[in-house]
N, C-alpha and C positions, 0 to 999 in steps of 0.2 A: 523751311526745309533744312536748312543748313546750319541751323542751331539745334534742329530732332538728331541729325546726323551726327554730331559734335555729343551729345547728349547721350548717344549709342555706343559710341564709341570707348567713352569717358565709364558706362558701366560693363562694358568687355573687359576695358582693361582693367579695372578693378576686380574683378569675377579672376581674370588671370593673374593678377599678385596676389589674391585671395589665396589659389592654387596655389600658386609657386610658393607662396612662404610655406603655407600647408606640409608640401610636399619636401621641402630645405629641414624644416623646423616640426614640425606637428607631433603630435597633436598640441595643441594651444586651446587657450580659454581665450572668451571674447576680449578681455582687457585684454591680452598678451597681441592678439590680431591686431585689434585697435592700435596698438604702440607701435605695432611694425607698419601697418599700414599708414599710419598719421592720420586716421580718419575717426569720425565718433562712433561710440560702440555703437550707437541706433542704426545708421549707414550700415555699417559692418555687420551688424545681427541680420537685417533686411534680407544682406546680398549673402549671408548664410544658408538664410531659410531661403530663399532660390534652389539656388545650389541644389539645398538641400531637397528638393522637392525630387529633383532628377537625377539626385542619387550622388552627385558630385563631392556631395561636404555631408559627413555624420558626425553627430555628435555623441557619446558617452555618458555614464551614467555621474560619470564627474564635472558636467558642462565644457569637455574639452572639445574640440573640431578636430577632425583629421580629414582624411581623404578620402572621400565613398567609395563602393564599388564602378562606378560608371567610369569615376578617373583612372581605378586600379587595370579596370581591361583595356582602358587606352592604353597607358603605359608601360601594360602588360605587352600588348600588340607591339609597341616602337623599339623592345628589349632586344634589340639585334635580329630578329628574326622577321625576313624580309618576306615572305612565303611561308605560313603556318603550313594550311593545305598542301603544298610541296612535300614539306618537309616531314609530315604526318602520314603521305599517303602511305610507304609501304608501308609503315604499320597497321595504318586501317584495312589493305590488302593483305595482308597476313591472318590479319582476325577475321576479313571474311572469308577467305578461302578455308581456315578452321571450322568456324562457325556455322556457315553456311545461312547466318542470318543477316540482315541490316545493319550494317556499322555507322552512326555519327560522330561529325564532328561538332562540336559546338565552341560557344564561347557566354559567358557569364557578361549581361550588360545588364546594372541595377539588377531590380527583380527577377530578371526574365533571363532564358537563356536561346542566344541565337542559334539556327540551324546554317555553319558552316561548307561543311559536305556529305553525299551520304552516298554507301552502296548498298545499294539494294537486293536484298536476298531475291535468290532465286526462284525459293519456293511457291507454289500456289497462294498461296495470304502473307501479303507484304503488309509491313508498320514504313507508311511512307511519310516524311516531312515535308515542308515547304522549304526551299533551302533559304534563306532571310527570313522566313519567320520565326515566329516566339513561340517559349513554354516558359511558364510559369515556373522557374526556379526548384520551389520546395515540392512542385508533385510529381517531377521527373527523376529519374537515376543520376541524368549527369551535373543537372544543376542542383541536387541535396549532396553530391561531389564537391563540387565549385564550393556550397555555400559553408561545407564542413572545412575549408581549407583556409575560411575567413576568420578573424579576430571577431571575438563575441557582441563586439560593439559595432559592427559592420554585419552581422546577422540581425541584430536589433532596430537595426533603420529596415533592412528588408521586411523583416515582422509588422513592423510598425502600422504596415496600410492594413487596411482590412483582408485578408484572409476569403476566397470564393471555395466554395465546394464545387467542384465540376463532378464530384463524381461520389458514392457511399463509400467509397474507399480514400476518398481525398483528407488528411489533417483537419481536422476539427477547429484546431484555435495554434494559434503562434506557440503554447506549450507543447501540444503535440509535433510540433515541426521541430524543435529546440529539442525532445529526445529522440527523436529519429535522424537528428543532424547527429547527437551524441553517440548512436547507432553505430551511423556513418565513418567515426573519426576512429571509431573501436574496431571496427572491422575492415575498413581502408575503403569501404565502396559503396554507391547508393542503389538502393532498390524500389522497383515502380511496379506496383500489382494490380494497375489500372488507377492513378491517383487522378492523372490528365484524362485521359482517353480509357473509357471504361475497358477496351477489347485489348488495349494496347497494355504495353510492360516493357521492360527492360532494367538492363546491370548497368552502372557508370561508375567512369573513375576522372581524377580531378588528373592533368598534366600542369605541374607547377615550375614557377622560374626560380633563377637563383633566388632569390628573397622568400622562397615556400609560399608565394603568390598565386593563385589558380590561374593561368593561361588560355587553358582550354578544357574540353569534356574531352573523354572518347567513351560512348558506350555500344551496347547491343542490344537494339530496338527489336521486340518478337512479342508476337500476339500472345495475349495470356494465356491461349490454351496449350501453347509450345513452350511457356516460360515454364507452367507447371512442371513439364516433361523433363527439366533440365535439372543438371545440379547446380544449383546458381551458386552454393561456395568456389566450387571449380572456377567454373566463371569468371568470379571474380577478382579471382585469383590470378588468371590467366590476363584480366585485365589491369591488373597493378604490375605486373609483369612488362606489359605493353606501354603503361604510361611512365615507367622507370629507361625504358629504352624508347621512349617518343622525347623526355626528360635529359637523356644524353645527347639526342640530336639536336636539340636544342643550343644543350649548354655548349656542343662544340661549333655550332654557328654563330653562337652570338661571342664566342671567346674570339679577342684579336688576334690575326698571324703572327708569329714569331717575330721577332724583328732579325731580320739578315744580316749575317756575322759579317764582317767587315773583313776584307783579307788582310794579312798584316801587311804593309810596305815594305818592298826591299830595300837597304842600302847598299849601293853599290861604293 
C-alpha cells in the first residue's frame, strides 16, 4: 500500500513540473521537456499523452507541447478574480433586463463549456440549463466564443475527438467548425441556430483576461423561434459591449492597490 501511495504521488508530481515548465517555458518539444525534467523522453511522452487526453497539455503541428485548454480555465479562474459570478452579475442583469431573455454565464473547460449562472427569461418558453452542466463547445454561441479566442493549436486538440451530430444543424466535421470559429473571430460573436438543442439558439461572446485568454462566456439563450424574430447583429453587438465592460471589471480586481504614499518625516 505504501509503495502504490509513493508511486502516486511520484506521477502527481511529475504531471505538475510537467505543467509548471509548460506554463514558465512552453511550448517545448519532447527533448527540450525531457532535459528540463531529467527524465526519458518515453516517461515524459507517457505523462504527455495523459495530460493530454484531459486536455491539460496539446501539442502542435510542430511536435511542440504547450498548455491545453483544461489548464488555461484554471488559470484563467486563479487570475485575481476571486468571485466571477459577483463580479459579472450586473452585467448579466443589465442584459436581462434589456433582453428580456435568458442570460448565461459560462466557462470553457477542455471541449465542453460549463453552465456557471443563468437568469431566466420571463417569458412563457424559457432555454433553461443545468447550472454545472455541459455543452459541447463548438455547437453553442458562447463556447465557438471561448474557442475563437484560442490559439489554432489549442482548437486542434479540441477537433481532434470525434465530432457528434446532436442535431441537422450541428457541424458536420472539425472543418466545418474551423470556419465558423473563423466566422466568429470576424464578427466578434458565436451564433447557435439549434446546433445543441434543436428548439434552442443563442448569441455569445468570449470575456477574456489580460493575456486575450477566454475567462468566461456571456450569452443570450432564446428559443429558435424568438431568435428568428431578433436582430442578432444588434445583439451581438450589445454583447461585445457587455463583455468589454464585464473585461474592465475584471482587469480593475485583479489589478494590485496602490501602494500607500508614505508621509514625508518632519525634522524638527
Amino acid at each position: 500500500m505504501a509503495a502504490e501511495k509513493t508511486e502516486t504521488l511520484s506521477s502527481v508530481e511529475r504531471a505538475l513540473a510537467l505543467m509548471e515548465v509548460l506554463g514558465q517555458e512552453g511550448p517545448l518539444t519532447l527533448t527540450q521537456l525531457a532535459d528540463r525534467l531529467q527524465a526519458s523522453k518515453t516517461t515524459v511522452f507517457r505523462l504527455a499523452a495523459t495530460l493530454a487526453e484531459r486536455g491539460w497539455v496539446t501539442k502542435d503541428e510542430e511536435l511542440r507541447y504547450s498548455l491545453g485548454p483544461s489548464a488555461l480555465a484554471l488559470g484563467a479562474s486563479g487570475e485575481g478574480v476571486p468571485d466571477l459570478k459577483k463580479l459579472l452579475l450586473p452585467i448579466m442583469i443589465e442584459l436581462h433586463e434589456e433582453t428580456q431573455e435568458t442570460i448565461h454565464l459560462t466557462r470553457l473547460e477542455g471541449r465542453y463549456i460549463v453552465y456557471v449562472h443563468q437568469l431566466l427569461s420571463p417569458k412563457p418558453v424559457v432555454s433553461l440549463a443545468t447550472l454545472g452542466g455541459r455543452s459541447p463547445a463548438h455547437c453553442v454561441s458562447p463556447g465557438l466564443a471561448q474557442l475563437a479566442a484560442l490559439p489554432d493549436s489549442r482548437i486542434d486538440w479540441v477537433l481532434n475527438a470525434p465530432l457528434i451530430r446532436y442535431t441537422d444543424k450541428s457541424p458536420a466535421d472539425a472543418d466545418a467548425v474551423r470556419r465558423e470559429i473563423e466566422e466568429v473571430r470576424r464578427r466578434g460573436f458565436g451564433i447557435n441556430l439549434g446546433s445543441f438543442r434543436p428548439d434552442v439558439g443563442g448569441v455569445g461572446v468570449a470575456v477574456r483576461n489580460s493575456r486575450g485568454e477566454p475567462i468566461a462566456g456571456l450569452s443570450v439563450c432564446v428559443p429558435v423561434f424568438r431568435l428568428a424574430q431578433l436582430d442578432i447583429d444588434l445583439l451581438g453587438q450589445r454583447l461585445l459591449r457587455a463583455a468589454r465592460d464585464a473585461e474592465t471589471a475584471l482587469y480593475a480586481e485583479a489589478k494590485p492597490p496602490a501602494p500607500t504614499e508614505a508621509r514625508p518625516q518632519r525634522s524638527w
